[in-house]
FILO-746121 format. One record per residue (C-alpha): x negated, y negated, z negated; residue in one letter. Coordinates in steps of 0.2 Angstrom, whole numbers, padded with zeros to 4 digits, always signed. Example, Ala and Ser with C-alpha at 12.3 -4.5 7.8 and 13.67 -1.06 7.14 Angstrom:
BEGIN
-0062+0022-0039a -0068+0005-0036s 
This chain:
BEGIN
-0017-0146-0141x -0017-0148-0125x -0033-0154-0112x -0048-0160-0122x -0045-0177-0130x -0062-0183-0129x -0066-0197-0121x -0072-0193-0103x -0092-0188-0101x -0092-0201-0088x -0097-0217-0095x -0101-0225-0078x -0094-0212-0067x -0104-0219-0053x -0122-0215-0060x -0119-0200-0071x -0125-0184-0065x -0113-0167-0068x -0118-0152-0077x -0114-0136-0069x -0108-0131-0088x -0088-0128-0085x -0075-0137-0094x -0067-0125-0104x -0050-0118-0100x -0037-0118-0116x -0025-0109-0118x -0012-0126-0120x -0011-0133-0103x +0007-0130-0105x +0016-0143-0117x +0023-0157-0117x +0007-0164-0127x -0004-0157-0113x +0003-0170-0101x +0001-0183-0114x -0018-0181-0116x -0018-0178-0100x -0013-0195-0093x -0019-0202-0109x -0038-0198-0102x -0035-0204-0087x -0029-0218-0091x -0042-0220-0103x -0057-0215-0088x -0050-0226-0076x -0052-0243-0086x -0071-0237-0091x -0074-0235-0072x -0059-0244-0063x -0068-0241-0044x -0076-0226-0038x -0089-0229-0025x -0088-0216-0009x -0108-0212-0013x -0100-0205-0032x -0087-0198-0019x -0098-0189-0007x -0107-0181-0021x -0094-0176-0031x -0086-0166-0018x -0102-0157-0011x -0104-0154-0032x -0089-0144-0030x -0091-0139-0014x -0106-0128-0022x -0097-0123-0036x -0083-0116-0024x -0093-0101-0021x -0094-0097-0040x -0074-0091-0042x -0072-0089-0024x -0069-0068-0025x -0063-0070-0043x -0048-0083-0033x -0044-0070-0021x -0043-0056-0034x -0033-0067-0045x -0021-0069-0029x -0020-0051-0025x -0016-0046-0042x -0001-0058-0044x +0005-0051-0026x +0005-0034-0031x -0010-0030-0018x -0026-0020-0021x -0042-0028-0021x -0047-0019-0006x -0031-0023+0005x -0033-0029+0021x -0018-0042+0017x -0030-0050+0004x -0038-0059+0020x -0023-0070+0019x -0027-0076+0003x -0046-0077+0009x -0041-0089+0024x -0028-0100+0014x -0039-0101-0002x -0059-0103-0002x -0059-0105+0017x -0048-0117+0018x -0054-0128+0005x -0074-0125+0007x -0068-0132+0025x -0059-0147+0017x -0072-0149+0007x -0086-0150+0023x -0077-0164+0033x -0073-0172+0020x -0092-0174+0015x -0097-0176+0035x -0082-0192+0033x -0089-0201+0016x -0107-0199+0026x -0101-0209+0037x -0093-0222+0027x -0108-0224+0017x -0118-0225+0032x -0107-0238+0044x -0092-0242+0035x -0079-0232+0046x -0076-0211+0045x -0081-0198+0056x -0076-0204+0074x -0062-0197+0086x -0071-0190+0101x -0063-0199+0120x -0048-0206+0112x -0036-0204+0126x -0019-0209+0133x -0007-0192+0138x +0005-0187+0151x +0020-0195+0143x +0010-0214+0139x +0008-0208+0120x -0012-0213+0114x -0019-0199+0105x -0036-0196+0094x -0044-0177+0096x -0046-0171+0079x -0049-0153+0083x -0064-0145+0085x -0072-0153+0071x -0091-0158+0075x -0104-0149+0064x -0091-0133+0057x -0094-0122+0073x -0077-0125+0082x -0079-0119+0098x -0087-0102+0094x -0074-0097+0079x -0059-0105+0087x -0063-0100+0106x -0055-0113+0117x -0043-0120+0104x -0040-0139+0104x -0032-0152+0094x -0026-0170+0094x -0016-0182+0085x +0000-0191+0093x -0002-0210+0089x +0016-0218+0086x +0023-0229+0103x +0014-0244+0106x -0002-0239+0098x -0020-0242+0106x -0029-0225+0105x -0045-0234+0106x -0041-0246+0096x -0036-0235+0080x -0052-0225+0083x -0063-0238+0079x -0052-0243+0063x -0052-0225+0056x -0057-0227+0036x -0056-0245+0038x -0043-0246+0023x -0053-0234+0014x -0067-0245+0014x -0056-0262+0008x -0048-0253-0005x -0054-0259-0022x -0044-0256-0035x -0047-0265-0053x -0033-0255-0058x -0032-0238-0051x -0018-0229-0049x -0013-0211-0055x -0003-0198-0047x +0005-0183-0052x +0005-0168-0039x +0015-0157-0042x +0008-0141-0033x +0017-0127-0021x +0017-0108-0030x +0016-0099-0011x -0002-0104-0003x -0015-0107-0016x -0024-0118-0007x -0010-0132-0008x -0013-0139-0023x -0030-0141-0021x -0031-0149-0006x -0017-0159-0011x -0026-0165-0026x -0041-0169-0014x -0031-0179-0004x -0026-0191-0015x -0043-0191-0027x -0055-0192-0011x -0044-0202+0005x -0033-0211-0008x -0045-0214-0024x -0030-0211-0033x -0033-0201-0052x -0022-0187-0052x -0012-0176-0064x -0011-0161-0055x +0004-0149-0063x +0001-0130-0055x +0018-0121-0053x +0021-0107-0064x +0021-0093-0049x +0001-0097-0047x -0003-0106-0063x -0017-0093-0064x -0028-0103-0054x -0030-0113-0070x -0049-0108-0074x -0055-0104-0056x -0049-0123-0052x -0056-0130-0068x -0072-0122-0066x -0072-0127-0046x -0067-0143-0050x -0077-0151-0063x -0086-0162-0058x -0070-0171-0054x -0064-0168-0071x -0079-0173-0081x -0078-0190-0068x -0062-0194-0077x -0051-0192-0059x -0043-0175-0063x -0034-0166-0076x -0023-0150-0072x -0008-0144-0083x +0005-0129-0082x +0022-0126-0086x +0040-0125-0080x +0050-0141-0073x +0053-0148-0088x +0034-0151-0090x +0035-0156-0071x +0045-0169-0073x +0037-0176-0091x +0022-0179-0080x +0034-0189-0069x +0043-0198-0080x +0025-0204-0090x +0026-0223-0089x +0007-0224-0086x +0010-0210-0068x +0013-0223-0053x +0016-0213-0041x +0021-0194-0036x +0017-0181-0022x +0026-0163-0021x +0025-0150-0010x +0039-0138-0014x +0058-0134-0009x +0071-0149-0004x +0081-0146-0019x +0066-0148-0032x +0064-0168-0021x +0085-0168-0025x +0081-0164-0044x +0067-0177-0046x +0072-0193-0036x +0091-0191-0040x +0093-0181-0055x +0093-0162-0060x +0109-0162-0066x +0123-0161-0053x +0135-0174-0058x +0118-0188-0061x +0115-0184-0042x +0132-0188-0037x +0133-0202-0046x +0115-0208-0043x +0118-0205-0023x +0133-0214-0023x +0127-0230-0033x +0111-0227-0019x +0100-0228-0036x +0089-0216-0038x +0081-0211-0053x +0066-0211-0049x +0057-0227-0047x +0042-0222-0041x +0034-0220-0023x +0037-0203-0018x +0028-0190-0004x +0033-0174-0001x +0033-0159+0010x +0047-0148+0008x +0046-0135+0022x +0058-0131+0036x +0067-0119+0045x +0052-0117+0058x +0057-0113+0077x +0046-0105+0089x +0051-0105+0107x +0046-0094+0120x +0046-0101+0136x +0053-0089+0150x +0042-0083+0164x +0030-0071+0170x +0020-0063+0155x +0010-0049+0159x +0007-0034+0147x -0008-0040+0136x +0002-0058+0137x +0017-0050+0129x +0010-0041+0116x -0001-0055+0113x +0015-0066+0111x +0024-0054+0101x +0010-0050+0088x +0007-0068+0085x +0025-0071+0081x +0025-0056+0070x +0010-0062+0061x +0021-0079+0058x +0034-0070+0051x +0025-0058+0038x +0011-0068+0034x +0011-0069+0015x +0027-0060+0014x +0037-0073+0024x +0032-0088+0010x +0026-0099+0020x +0036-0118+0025x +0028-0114+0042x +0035-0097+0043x +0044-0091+0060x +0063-0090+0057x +0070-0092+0073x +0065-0087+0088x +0072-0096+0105x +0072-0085+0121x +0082-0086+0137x +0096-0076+0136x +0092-0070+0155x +0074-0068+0153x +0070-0054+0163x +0056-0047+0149x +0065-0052+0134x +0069-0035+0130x +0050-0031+0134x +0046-0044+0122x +0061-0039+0108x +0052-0023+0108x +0037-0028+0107x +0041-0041+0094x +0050-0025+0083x +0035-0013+0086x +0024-0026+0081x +0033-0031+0062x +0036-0010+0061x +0016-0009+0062x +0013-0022+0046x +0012-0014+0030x +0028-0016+0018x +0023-0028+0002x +0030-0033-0013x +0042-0048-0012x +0032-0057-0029x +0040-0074-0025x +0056-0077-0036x +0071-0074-0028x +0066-0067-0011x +0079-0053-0012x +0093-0061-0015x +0088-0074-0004x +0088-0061+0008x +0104-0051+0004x +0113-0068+0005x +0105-0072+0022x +0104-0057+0030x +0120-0045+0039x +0127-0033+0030x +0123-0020+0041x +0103-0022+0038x +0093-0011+0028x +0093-0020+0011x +0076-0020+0000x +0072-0006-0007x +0068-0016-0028x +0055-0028-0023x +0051-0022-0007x +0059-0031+0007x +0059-0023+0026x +0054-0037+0040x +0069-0040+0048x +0075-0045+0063x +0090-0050+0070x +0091-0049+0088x +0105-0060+0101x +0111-0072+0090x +0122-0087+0097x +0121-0104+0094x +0138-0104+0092x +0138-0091+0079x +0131-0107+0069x +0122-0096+0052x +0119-0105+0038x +0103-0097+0040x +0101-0113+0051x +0103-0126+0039x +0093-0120+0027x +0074-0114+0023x +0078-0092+0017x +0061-0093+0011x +0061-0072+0013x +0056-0063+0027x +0069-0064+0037x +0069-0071+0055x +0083-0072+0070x +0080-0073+0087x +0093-0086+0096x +0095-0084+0114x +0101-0098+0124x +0113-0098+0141x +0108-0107+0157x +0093-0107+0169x +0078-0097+0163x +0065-0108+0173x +0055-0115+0159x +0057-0134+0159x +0078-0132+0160x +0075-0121+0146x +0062-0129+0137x +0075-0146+0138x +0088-0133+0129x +0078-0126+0117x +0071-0142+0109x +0088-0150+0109x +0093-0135+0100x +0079-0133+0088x +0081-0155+0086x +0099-0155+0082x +0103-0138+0075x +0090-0132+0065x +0085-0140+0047x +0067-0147+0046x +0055-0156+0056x +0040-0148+0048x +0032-0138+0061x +0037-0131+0078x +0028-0117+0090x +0029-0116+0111x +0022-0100+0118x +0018-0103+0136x +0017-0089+0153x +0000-0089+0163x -0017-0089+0156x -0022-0106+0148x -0041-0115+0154x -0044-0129+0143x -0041-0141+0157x -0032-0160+0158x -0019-0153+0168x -0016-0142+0155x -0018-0152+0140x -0003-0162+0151x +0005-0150+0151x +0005-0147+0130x +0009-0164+0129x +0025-0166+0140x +0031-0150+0128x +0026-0156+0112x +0035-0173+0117x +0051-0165+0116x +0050-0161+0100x +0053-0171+0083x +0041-0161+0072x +0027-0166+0061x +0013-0153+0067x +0018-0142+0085x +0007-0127+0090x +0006-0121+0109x +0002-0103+0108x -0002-0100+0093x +0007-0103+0076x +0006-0120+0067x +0000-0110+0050x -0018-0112+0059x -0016-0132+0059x -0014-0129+0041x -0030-0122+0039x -0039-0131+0052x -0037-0144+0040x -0041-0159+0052x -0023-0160+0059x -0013-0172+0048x +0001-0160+0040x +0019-0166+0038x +0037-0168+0043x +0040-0178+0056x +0040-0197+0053x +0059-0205+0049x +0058-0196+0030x +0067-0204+0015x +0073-0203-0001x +0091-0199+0006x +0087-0190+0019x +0068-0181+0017x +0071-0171+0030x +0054-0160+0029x +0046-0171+0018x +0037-0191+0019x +0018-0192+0022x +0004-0184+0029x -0010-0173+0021x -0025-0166+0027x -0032-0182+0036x -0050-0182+0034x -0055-0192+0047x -0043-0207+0037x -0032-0212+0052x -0020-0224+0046x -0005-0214+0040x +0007-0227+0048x +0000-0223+0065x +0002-0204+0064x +0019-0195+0074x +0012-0179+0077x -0001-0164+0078x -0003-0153+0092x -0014-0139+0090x -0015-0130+0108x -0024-0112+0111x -0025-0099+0124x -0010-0087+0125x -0022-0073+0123x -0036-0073+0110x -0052-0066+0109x -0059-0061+0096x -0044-0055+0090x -0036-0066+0076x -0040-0062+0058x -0023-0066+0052x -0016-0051+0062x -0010-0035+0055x -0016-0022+0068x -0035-0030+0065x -0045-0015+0059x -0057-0027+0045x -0052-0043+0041x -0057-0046+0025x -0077-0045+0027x -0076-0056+0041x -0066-0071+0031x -0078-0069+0020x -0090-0075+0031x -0083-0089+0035x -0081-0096+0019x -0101-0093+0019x -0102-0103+0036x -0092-0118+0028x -0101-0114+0013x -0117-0120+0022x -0115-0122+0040x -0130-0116+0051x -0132-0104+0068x -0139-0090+0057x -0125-0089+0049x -0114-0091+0063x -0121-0079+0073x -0116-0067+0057x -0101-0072+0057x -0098-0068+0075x -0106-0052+0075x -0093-0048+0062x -0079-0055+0073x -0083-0046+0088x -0089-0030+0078x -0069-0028+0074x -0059-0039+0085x -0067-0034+0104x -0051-0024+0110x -0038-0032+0115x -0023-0030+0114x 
């Protein structure tokens, strides 16, 4: 029962070669005895082969970089099918973008940063490290050399905020330094537990703590998406035969046997704050308690996490004009539907000044925009009566599974919902308006005090800005002083921080000042390819125009998505101008008009 019991093919996993033969998927991934084995062969793997070299790591990872493209449509469809969407759907570009893309793009730094390892000893460098408007030191991270950056991400651009007191020159030239020193005679093994929204997750999860943290992992895929199974065991396979990777199903109770194994040392989630609660204090209310009060939790084991947010996105009053506006409105729109509103970086409230002169332009807009997407089924478990509790009585309730985008328009922060102390996971948003000055620094002052102090989370955070952005110093000022204000992990000016997740370059997590008390959003960073120490990172700020051309894939009123996210898996898949110039005659094919 259970994974294989044989011992792993890998005698010396850092001279053996792969074979493109997949390990075979059973039908027992799901027991107790599964985790068992499981760990069991790792344990087993790592004492044959206690250090892997960053050569065996590269090469691994461009094994399954190649084999990616073998269940990358057969991943999508699986997706689609447990969504309740057609295979031709144009809503199956999500799962496109936040799936193959997204990991064939992880995949590519990764193997551009172990090049560089093996080559000098340090990983990819930070281009001109630099020191912003408010003193802060910050590393660019975004665009990425060598993926084609500037021509599919027009004018986008992305840094890292380095924590006060930090030389921003200095931590460049340190970047992969601890990867290098760590040699472990006794490696460790991790359980991740993987997120059931974004399919992508787990993955990339895994490949942070099996590539930047030479950790062997137990990877546990939630029930909502444990159909990844195969495509995953196939996909990764080199790392399983290597004796770094074994992946298991099942409820929580097989969640937290994987925890509990005395051989695990350490654990990484990404899920809901309560599921943290359950497996640091205790699933059983009255163990918490009890657990809390004595401050001793039950788990003993170091802990990362991100636990999604109740995610703000301000728009700063001003001048907007028409293209502007419905710009703005369809990008926020896009935030909230995006895969049905499960996403932690999901819109759900939106700041506006209450005397803005075009807030009822851009309320309208915003409602025209949400009426234009497509209706979907709700597939995550208990969307709907996370929405009837959430949401007014006198909204238009889901019709079964099918739950209308809603928005609830002039709410005060006095009204004090719960909706702002806690993640609806549905899609449901509220636009907040506050009083006062509608010039934009006394309002931005008011909103980010607001989103700081009232709303739960300190995941992610968007800022749209008026006036036309140039990708110029006084501008990138300008992002910082914004971003400054506020105490979240990953900040997005003009555009929604769902696109740092994909980026993948951006470090991804809640705000530093997490712990096992009080998580807030989660402890830890992922997506850190570039290996820049982990106790240096505040913050991500991904910046983009406040008008984007081509238009963005991840909108609803694109007429053809899904062939041109498709070629950009082949462009990560194997980068080159040939197919980069496909891929933006695709782009510009379909997305030329704007708005």
């Amino acid at each position: 029962s259970g994974t294989s019991r044989r011992t792993p093919a890998r005698v010396d996993c850092n001279t053996s070669t792969v074979s493109r033969v997949p390990v075979e998927w059973t039908a027992n991934h799901g027991t107790i005895d599964a985790v068992q084995n499981a760990v069991a062969e790792l344990d087993a793997a790592r004492r044959i082969c206690p250090f892997v070299l960053p050569q065996t790591l590269r090469d691994w990872a461009a094994e399954c970089a190649a084999r990616l493209g073998d269940v990358a449509h057969e991943w999508v469809a699986l997706a689609a099918k447990a969504k309740g969407l057609s295979r031709d759907d144009p809503a199956t570009v999500e799962d496109v973008l936040t799936g193959p893309v997204l990991v064939a793009r992880q995949f590519r730094m990764l193997i551009g940063s172990l090049d560089t390892v093996v080559g000098d000893g340090r990983s990819m460098p930070a281009a001109n490290p630099f020191v912003d408007a408010t003193g802060r030191g910050c590393l660019p991270v975004f665009p990425v050399p060598g993926l084609f950056d500037p021509l599919v991400f027009i004018a986008f651009r992305g840094w890292v905020r380095l924590r006060e007191g930090l030389d921003p020159r200095q931590v460049a030239d340190r970047l992969g330094e601890a990867f290098v020193r760590t040699v472990e005679h006794d490696p460790k093994i991790a359980v991740v537990l993987g997120a059931g929204n974004v399919s992508s997750i787990p993955a990339t999860d895994m490949m942070e703590k099996v590539f930047l943290q030479r950790r062997r992992v137990l990877l546990k895929l939630n029930p909502v998406n444990d159909y990844l199974g195969p495509v995953f065991q196939h996909a990764f396979a080199p790392l399983i035969e290597g004796g770094v990777l074994r992946i298991v199903t099942g409820d929580a109770t097989i969640g937290q046997a994987a925890v509990d194994h005395e051989l695990v040392d350490e654990v990484h989630i990404t899920g809901s704050n309560r599921a943290f609660e359950a497996i640091v204090w205790g699933a059983d209310p009255d163990e918490r308690a009890e657990n809390r009060r004595r401050g001793t939790p039950r788990l003993r084991k170091p802990i990362t996490a991100e636990l999604g947010n109740v995610s703000p996105w301000i728009v700063i009053p001003g001048r907007y004009d028409r293209s502007e506006l419905k710009f703005v409105a369809r990008n926020i729109a896009a935030s909230i539907t995006n895969n049905c509103g499960f996403n932690c970086a999901a819109t759900r409230v939106i700041v506006t000044a209450r005397d803005w002169p075009q807030r009822a332009a851009f309320v309208a807009a915003l409602k025209e925009a949400l009426h234009a997407t497509p209706l979907r089924r709700a597939y995550y478990p208990g969307a709907v009566e996370r929405f009837c509790r959430f949401a007014p009585e006198n909204v238009p309730r889901p019709l079964g599974d099918v739950i209308p985008w809603t928005l609830i328009e002039g709410v005060r922060p006095e009204d004090d919902p719960e909706f702002f102390r806690q993640e609806a996971f549905t899609p449901l948003a509220m636009e907040v308006t506050l009083p006062g000055p509608a010039d934009g620094e006394s309002f931005l002052d008011a909103a980010a005090a607001f989103c700081n102090e009232r709303l739960w989370g300190t995941l992610t955070a968007a800022v749209s800005v008026p006036g036309r952005f140039l990708p110029t110093r006084s501008y990138r000022n300008l992002a910082t002083r914004i971003a400054a204000r506020l105490r979240y992990g990953v900040v997005g000016i003009n555009c929604w921080p769902g696109v740092a997740y994909v980026i993948g370059s951006l470090p991804w997590g809640g705000f530093p000042g997490g712990t096992l008390e009080n998580p807030r959003s989660g402890i830890g960073f992922v997506h850190n390819p570039f290996m820049i120490p982990e106790a240096a990172i505040e913050q991500s700020v991904l910046v983009a125009p406040n008008v984007t051309y081509p238009k963005p894939i991840w909108f609803a009123s694109h007429p053809n998505p899904v062939p041109v996210a498709w070629r950009l898996f082949d462009l990560y898949c194997s980068p080159g101008w040939a197919r980069a110039s496909r891929l933006m005659l695709e782009a510009f094919r379909w997305g030329w008009r704007w708005p």
